[in-house]
KEVEX-127902 format. One record per residue (C-alpha): residue in three letters; chain; y negated, z, x. Coordinates in steps of 0.25 Angstrom, whole numbers, plus 5000, padded with zeros to 4 digits. Example, Ala and Ser with C-alpha at 12.3 -4.5 7.8 and 13.67 -1.06 7.14 Angstrom:
<nodes>
{'ALA'; 'A'; {5018; 5031; 5049}}
{'SER'; 'A'; {5004; 5029; 5055}}
</nodes>
This chain:
<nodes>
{'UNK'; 'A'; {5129; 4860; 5079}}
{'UNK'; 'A'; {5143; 4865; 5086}}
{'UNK'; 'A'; {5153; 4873; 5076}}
{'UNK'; 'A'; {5161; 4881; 5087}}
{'UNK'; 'A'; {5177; 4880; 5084}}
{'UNK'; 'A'; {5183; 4889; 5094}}
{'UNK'; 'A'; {5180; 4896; 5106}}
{'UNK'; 'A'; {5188; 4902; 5116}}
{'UNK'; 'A'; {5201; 4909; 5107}}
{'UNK'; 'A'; {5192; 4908; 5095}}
{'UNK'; 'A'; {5196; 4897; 5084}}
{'UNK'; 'A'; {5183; 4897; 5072}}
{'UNK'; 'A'; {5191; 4888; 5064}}
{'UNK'; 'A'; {5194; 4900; 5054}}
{'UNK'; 'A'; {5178; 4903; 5056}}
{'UNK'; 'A'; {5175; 4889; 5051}}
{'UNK'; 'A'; {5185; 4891; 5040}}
{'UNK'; 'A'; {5178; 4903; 5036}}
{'UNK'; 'A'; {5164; 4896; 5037}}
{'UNK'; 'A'; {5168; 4885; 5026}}
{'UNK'; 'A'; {5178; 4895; 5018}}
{'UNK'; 'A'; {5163; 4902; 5016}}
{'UNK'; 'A'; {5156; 4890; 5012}}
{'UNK'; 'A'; {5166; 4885; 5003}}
{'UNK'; 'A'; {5166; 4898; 4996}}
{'UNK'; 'A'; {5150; 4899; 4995}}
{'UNK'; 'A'; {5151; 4885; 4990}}
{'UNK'; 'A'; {5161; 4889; 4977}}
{'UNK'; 'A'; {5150; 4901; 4976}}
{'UNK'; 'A'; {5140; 4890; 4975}}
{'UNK'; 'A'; {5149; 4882; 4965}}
{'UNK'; 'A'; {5152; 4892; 4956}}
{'UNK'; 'A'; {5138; 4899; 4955}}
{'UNK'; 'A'; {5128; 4889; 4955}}
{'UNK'; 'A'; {5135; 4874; 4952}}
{'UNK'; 'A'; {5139; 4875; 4938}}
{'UNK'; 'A'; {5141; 4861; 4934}}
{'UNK'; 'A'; {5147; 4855; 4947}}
{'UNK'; 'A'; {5146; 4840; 4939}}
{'UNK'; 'A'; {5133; 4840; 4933}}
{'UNK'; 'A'; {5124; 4836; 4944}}
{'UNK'; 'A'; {5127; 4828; 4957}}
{'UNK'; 'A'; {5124; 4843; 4967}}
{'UNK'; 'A'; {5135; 4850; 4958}}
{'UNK'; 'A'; {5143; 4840; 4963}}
{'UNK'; 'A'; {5141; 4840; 4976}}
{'UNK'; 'A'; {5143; 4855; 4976}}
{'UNK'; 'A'; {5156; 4853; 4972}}
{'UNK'; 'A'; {5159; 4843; 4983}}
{'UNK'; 'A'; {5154; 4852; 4994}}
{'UNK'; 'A'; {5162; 4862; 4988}}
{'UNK'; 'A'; {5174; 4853; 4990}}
{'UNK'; 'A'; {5171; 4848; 5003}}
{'UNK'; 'A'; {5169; 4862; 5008}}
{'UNK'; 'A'; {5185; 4866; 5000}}
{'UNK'; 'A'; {5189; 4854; 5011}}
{'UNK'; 'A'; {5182; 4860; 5023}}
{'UNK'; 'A'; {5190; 4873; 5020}}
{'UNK'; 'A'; {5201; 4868; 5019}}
{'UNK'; 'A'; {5200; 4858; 5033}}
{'UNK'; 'A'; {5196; 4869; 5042}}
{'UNK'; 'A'; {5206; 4878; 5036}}
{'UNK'; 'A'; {5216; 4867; 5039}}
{'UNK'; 'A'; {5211; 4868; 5053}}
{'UNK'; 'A'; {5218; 4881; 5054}}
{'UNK'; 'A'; {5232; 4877; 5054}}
{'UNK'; 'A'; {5228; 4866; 5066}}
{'UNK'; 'A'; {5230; 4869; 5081}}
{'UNK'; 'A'; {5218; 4872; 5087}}
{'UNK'; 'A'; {5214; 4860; 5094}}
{'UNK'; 'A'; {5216; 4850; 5082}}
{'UNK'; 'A'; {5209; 4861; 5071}}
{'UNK'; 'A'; {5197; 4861; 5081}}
{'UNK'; 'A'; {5196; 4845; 5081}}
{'UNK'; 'A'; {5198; 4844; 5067}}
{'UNK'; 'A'; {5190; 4857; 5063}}
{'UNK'; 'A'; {5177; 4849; 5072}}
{'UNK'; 'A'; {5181; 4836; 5063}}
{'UNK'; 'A'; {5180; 4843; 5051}}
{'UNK'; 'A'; {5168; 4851; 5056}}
{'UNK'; 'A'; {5161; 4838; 5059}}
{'UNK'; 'A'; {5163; 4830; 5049}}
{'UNK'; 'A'; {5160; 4839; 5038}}
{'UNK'; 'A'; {5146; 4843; 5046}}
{'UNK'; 'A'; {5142; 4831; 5045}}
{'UNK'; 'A'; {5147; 4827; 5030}}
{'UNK'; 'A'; {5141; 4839; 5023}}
{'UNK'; 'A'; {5129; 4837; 5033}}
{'UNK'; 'A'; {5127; 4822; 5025}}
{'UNK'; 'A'; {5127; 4829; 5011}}
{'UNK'; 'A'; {5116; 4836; 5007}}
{'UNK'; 'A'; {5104; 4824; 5008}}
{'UNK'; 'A'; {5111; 4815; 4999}}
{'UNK'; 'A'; {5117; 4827; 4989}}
{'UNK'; 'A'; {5102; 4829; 4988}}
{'UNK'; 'A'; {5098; 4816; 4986}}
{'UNK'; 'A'; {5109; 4814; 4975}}
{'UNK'; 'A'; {5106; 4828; 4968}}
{'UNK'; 'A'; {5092; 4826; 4967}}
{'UNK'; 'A'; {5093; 4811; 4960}}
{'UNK'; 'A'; {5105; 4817; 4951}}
{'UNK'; 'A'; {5095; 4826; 4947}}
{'UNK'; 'A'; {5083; 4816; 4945}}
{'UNK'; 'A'; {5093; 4807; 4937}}
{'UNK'; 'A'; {5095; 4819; 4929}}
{'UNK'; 'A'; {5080; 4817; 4923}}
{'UNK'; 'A'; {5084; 4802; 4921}}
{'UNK'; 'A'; {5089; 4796; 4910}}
{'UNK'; 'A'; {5102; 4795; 4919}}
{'UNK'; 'A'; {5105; 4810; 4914}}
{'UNK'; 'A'; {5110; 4803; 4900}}
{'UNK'; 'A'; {5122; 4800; 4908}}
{'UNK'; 'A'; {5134; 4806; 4903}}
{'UNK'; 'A'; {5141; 4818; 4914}}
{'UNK'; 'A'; {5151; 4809; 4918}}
{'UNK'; 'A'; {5142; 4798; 4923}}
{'UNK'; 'A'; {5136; 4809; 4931}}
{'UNK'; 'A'; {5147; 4814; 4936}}
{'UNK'; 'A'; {5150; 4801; 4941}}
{'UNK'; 'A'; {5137; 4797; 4947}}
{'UNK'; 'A'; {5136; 4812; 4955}}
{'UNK'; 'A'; {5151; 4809; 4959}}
{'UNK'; 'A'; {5148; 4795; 4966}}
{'UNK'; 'A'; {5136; 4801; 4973}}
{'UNK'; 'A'; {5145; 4813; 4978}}
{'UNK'; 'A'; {5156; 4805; 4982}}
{'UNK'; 'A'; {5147; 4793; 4989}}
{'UNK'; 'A'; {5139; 4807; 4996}}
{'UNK'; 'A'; {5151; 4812; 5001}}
{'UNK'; 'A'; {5157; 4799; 5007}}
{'UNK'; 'A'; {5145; 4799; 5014}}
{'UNK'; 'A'; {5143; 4809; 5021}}
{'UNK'; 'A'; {5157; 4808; 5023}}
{'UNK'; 'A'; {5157; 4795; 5029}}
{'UNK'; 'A'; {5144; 4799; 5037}}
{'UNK'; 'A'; {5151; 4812; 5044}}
{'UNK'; 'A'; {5163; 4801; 5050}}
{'UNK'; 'A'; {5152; 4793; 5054}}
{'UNK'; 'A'; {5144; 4802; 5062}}
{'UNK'; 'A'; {5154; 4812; 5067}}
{'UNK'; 'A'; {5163; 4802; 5079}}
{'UNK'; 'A'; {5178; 4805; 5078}}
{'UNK'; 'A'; {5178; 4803; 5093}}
{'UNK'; 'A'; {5168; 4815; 5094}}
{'UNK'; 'A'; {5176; 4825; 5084}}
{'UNK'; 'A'; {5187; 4824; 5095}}
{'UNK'; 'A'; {5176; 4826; 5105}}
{'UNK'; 'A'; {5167; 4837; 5099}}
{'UNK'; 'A'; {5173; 4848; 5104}}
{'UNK'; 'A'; {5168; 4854; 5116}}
{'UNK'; 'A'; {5170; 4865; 5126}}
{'UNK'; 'A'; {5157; 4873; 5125}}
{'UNK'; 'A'; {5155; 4886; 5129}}
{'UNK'; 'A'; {5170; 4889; 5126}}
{'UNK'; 'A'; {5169; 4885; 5112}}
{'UNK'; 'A'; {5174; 4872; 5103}}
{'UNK'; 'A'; {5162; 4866; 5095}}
{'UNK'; 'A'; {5162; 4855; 5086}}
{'UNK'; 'A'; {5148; 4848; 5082}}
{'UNK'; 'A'; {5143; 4849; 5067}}
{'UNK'; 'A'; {5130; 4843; 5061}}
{'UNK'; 'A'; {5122; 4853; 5054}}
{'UNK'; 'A'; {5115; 4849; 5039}}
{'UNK'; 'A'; {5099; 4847; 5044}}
{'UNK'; 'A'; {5097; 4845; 5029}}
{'UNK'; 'A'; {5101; 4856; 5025}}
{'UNK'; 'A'; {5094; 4863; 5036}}
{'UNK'; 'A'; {5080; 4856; 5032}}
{'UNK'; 'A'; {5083; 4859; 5017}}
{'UNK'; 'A'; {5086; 4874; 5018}}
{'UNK'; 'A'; {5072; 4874; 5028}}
{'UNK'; 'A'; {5064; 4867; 5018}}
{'UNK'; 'A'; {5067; 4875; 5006}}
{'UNK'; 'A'; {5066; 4887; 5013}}
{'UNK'; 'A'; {5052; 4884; 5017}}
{'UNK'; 'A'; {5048; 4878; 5005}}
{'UNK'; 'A'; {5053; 4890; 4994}}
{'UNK'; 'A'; {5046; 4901; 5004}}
{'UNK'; 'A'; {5032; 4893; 5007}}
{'UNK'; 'A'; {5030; 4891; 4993}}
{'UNK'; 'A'; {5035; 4906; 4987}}
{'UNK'; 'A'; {5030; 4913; 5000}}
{'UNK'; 'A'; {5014; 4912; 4993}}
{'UNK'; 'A'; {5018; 4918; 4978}}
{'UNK'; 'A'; {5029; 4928; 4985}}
{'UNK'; 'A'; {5021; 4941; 4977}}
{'UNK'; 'A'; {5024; 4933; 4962}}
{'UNK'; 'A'; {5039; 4930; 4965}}
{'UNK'; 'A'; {5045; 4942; 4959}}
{'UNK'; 'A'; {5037; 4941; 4949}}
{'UNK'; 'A'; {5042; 4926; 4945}}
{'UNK'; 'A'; {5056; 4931; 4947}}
{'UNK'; 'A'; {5056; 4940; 4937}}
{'UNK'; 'A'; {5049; 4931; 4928}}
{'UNK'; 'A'; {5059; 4921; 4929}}
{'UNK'; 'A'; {5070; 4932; 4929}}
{'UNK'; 'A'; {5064; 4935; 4916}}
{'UNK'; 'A'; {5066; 4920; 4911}}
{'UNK'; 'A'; {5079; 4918; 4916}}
{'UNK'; 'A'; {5082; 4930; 4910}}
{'UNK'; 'A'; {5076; 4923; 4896}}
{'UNK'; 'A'; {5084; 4912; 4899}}
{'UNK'; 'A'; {5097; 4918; 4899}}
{'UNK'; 'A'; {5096; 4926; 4886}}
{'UNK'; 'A'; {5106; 4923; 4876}}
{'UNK'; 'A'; {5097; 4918; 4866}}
{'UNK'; 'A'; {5093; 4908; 4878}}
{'UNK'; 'A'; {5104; 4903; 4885}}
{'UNK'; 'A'; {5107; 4891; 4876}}
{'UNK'; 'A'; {5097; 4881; 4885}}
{'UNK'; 'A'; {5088; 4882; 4897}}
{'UNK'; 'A'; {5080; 4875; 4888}}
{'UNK'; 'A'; {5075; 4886; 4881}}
{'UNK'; 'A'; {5064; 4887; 4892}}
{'UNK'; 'A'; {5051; 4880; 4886}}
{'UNK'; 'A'; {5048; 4866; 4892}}
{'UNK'; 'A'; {5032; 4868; 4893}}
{'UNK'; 'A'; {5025; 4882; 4893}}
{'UNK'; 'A'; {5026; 4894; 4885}}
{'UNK'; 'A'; {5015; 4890; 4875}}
{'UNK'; 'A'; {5020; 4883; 4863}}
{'UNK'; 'A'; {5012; 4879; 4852}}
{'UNK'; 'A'; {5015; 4886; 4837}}
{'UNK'; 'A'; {5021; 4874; 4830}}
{'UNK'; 'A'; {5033; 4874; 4821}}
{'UNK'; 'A'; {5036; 4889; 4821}}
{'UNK'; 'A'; {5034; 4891; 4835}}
{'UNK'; 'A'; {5028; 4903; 4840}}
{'UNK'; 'A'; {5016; 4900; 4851}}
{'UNK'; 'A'; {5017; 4906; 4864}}
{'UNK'; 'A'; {5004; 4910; 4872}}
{'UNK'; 'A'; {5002; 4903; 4887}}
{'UNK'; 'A'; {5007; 4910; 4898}}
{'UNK'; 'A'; {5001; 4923; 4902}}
{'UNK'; 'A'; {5005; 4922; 4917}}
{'UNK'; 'A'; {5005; 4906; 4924}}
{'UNK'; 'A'; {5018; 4905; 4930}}
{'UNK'; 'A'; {5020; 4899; 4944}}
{'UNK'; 'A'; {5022; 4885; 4946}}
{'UNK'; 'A'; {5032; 4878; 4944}}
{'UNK'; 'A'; {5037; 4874; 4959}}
{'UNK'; 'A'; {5035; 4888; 4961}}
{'UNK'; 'A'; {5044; 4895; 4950}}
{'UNK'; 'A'; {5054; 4883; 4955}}
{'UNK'; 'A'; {5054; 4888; 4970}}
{'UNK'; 'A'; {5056; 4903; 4966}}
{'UNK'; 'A'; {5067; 4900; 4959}}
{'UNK'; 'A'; {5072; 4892; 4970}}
{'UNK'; 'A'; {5070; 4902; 4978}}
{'UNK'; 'A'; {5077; 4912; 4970}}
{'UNK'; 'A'; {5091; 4905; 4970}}
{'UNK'; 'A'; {5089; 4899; 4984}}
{'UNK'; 'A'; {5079; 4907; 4993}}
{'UNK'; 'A'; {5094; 4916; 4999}}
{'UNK'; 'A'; {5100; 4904; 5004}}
{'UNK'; 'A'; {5089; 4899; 5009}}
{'UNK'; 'A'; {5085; 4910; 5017}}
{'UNK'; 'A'; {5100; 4910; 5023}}
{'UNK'; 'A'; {5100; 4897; 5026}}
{'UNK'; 'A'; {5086; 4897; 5035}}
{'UNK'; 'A'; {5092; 4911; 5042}}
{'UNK'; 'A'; {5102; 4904; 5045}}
{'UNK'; 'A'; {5095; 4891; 5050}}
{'UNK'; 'A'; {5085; 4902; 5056}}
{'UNK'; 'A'; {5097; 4906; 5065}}
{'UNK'; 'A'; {5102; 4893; 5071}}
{'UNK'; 'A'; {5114; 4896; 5062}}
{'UNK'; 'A'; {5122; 4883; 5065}}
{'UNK'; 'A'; {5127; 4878; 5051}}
{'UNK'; 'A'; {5135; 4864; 5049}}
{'UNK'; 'A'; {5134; 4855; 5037}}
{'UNK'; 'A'; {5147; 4858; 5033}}
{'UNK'; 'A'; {5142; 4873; 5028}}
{'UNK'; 'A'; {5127; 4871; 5026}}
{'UNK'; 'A'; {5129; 4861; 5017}}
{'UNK'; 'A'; {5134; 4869; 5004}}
{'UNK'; 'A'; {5132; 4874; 4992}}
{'UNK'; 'A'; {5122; 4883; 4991}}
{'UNK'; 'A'; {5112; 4874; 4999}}
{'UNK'; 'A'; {5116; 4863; 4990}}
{'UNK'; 'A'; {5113; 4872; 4977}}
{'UNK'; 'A'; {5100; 4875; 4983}}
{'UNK'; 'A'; {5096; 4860; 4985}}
{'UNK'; 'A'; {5102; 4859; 4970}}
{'UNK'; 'A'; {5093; 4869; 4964}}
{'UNK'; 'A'; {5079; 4863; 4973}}
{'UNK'; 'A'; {5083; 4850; 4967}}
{'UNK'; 'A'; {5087; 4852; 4953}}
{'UNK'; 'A'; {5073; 4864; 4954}}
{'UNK'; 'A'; {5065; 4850; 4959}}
{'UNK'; 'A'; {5069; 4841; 4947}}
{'UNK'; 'A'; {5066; 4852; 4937}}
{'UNK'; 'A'; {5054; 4855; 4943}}
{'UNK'; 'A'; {5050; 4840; 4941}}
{'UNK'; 'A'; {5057; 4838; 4928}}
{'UNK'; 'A'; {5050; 4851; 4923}}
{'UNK'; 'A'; {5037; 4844; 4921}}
{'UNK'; 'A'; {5042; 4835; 4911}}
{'UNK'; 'A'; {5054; 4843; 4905}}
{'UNK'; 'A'; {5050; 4857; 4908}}
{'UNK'; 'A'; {5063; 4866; 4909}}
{'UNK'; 'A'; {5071; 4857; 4903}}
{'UNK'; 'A'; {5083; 4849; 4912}}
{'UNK'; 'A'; {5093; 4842; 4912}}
{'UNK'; 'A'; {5097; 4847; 4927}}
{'UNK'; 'A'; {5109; 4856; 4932}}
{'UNK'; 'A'; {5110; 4869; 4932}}
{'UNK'; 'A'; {5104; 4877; 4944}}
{'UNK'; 'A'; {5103; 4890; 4950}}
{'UNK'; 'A'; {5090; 4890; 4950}}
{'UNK'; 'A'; {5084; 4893; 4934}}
{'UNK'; 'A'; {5073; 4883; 4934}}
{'UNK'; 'A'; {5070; 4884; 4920}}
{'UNK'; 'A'; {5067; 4899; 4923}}
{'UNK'; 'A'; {5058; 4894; 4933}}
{'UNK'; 'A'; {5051; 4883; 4925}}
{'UNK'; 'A'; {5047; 4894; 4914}}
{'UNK'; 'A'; {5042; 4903; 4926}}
{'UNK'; 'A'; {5031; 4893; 4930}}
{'UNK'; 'A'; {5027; 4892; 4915}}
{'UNK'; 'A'; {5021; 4908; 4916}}
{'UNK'; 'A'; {5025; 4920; 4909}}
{'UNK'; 'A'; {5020; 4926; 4896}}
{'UNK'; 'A'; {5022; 4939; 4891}}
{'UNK'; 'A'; {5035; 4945; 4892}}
{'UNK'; 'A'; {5041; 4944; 4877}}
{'UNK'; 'A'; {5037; 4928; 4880}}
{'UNK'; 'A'; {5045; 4925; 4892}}
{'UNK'; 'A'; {5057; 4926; 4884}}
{'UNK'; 'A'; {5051; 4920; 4872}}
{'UNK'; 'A'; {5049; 4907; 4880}}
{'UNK'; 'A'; {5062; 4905; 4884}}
{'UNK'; 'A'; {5069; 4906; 4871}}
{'UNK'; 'A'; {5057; 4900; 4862}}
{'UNK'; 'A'; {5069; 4902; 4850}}
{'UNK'; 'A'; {5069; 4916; 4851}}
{'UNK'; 'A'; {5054; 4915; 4851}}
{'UNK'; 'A'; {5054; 4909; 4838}}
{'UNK'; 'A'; {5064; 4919; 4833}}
{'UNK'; 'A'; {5055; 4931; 4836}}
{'UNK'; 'A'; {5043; 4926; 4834}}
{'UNK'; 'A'; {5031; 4927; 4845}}
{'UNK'; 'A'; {5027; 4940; 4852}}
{'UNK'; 'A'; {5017; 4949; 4845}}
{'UNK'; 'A'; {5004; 4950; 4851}}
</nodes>
C-alpha cells in the first residue's frame, strides 16, 4: 500500500504524528486495563515491548518535524518502511512462542523459579525482535528508500507492507465466533446472566480469596466427612467450547466487529498500527481460552495460567448447568455452604 506524505502545499507529517500519538495512547489503555503482570508470561512481555517500540515511533516522526521538508520526507518513508515491515514479521512468531510458553506452563518446567522465566521470555523477545529487525533491512533496499518517492497524481507516497496475518487472523475469528453463536442466539442472554450471576459469586468477599473456589468436577458431591450433598443439576449447561466462545465473544466481539468494517472498507492500515495491542490481547485471551479448555479435562477450573480478560472460571462453571438459585452461590463458595448448612426442601 502507498502512505501519502504530502500533496501540493499540504505536508501529513503532523497527520502521521497524530496517527501513532493515538495508537501509543490506546496501547498504555491496553497495558494499564488488561496486562496486569507485564513479566509473568512471555505475550505481557511482548506487550510491553510493542509499547516501547511504538514510544520510539513517536518520538522519530516527531523528530521529523524540526527537518526541512525534503530530508523529513526521505527519512519519514525510511521510518515508514522499515517499521511496516518489522512490526509486519511480529505477530507469527509472538504466537508461536505464547502459545508453547503457555503449554510449558502445564510441564513440569513451571517448577522453574520467576527469574528463570523471565530470563528464558527475555531471550526469546530479544532474539524475536533482532529478527524481524534484521528481516525489515533485508527486504526493504536502501537504494530504493531513496527512490520510493514518486510524483503521482500530485502527491508524495511511500510504499508500506500491510500485516496479511493479522488480516487473516481478524477474518478467521470473526467467522468462526458468529457461525458457531449464530444457531443458539435465542439462549445468549440467558447464559449471560448466568455467568453474570457466577462472577458475581465469585467476587463476594467471602470468595475472593482464590479462583479455586470453583468446584473441579460438577455440582454433585457425595455426603462424606460432614459435607452437605448437592442434587445434579436441574438445567444442562451448554458445552464447554460453547460457554468458552461466549465469553470470547463478550470481551472481543467490538473489536472484531471494527476491525472487519474497516477491512470491509478497503481501509489501507500498515503493520506498523495493526499490529497492537488490543489485537495482541485478543490473540492472548484465544490462546490462554485454548489451553484451559484442554487442561479443563484434567484439572477442571484449576490453572496455573495468567490472568485474563476473559473469566474462564466463570465460564467453566456455566457449562457444568444451573441448579436452583440459593445453589448457584453455594457452589462457588462450598465453605459458606458448610457454614449454612444445605437448603430446605
Amino acid at each position: 500500500m502507498l502512505a501519502v506524505l504530502a500533496q501540493p502545499g499540504v505536508d501529513n507529517t503532523g497527520m502521521y504524528l497524530v496517527l501513532v500519538l493515538i495508537k501509543f495512547g490506546l496501547d498504555a489503555a491496553v497495558i494499564y486495563l488488561c496486562t496486569r503482570k507485564l513479566y509473568t508470561s512471555f505475550l505481557s512481555m511482548c506487550s510491553l515491548s510493542i509499547f516501547l517500540a511504538d514510544f520510539v515511533m513517536v518520538f522519530l516522526v516527531a523528530s521529523m518535524l524540526f527537518l526541512g521538508p525534503e530530508t523529513c520526507h526521505k527519512s519519514l518513508c525510511l521510518i515508514f518502511a522499515n517499521a511496516s515491515v518489522t512490526y509486519g514479521a511480529l505477530p507469527l512468531p509472538m504466537m508461536c512462542l505464547g502459545l508453547l510458553d503457555y503449554v510449558l506452563e502445564g510441564t513440569y518446567l513451571r517448577r522453574q523459579s520467576a527469574k528463570c522465566k523471565f530470563i528464558r521470555n527475555s531471550v526469546w523477545l530479544l532474539l524475536m525482535w533482532m529478527i524481524a529487525i534484521y528481516l525489515s533491512f533485508g527486504s526493504v533496499d536502501s537504494d530504493l528508500k531513496g527512490k520510493s518517492f514518486e510524483i503521482e497524481n500530485e502527491a508524495l507516497v511511500c510504499e508500506v507492507e500491510e500485516s496479511a496475518l493479522i488480516t487473516y487472523s481478524i477474518l478467521v475469528l470473526f467467522s468462526a465466533v458468529t457461525l458457531t453463536l449464530l444457531p443458539f442466539w435465542s439462549k445468549i442472554p440467558q447464559w449471560v446472566k448466568q455467568a453474570h450471576r457466577l462472577s458475581e459469586a465469585r467476587d463476594e468477599p467471602d470468595n475472593q480469596s482464590s479462583d479455586l473456589l470453583f468446584t473441579s468436577t460438577t455440582y454433585a458431591e457425595r455426603k462424606s466427612s460432614g459435607e452437605y450433598y448437592l442434587e445434579e443439576p436441574i438445567q444442562p449447561g451448554p458445552s464447554l467450547w460453547l460457554t468458552f466462545t461466549l465469553g470470547f465473544a463478550l470481551c472481543w466481539m467490538p473489536y472484531l466487529i471494527g476491525s472487519v468494517a474497516c477491512l470491509i472498507l478497503d481501509f489501507g492500515v500498515p503493520a506498523y498500527i495493526t499490529v497492537n495491542l488490543l489485537w495482541l490481547e485478543c490473540m492472548n485471551s484465544l490462546l490462554v481460552g485454548l489451553v484451559f479448555w484442554i487442561n479443563s479435562k484434567t484439572q477442571g477450573p484449576y490453572s496455573n495460567l495468567p490472568e485474563n480478560i476473559c473469566l474462564w472460571q466463570v465460564y467453566w462453571q456455566l457449562s457444568k448447568g444451573t441448579q436452583q438459585q440459593e445453589l448457584q452461590v453455594a457452589v462457588c463458595n462450598p465453605i459458606q455452604l458448610k457454614r449454612t448448612g444445605p437448603p430446605e426442601s
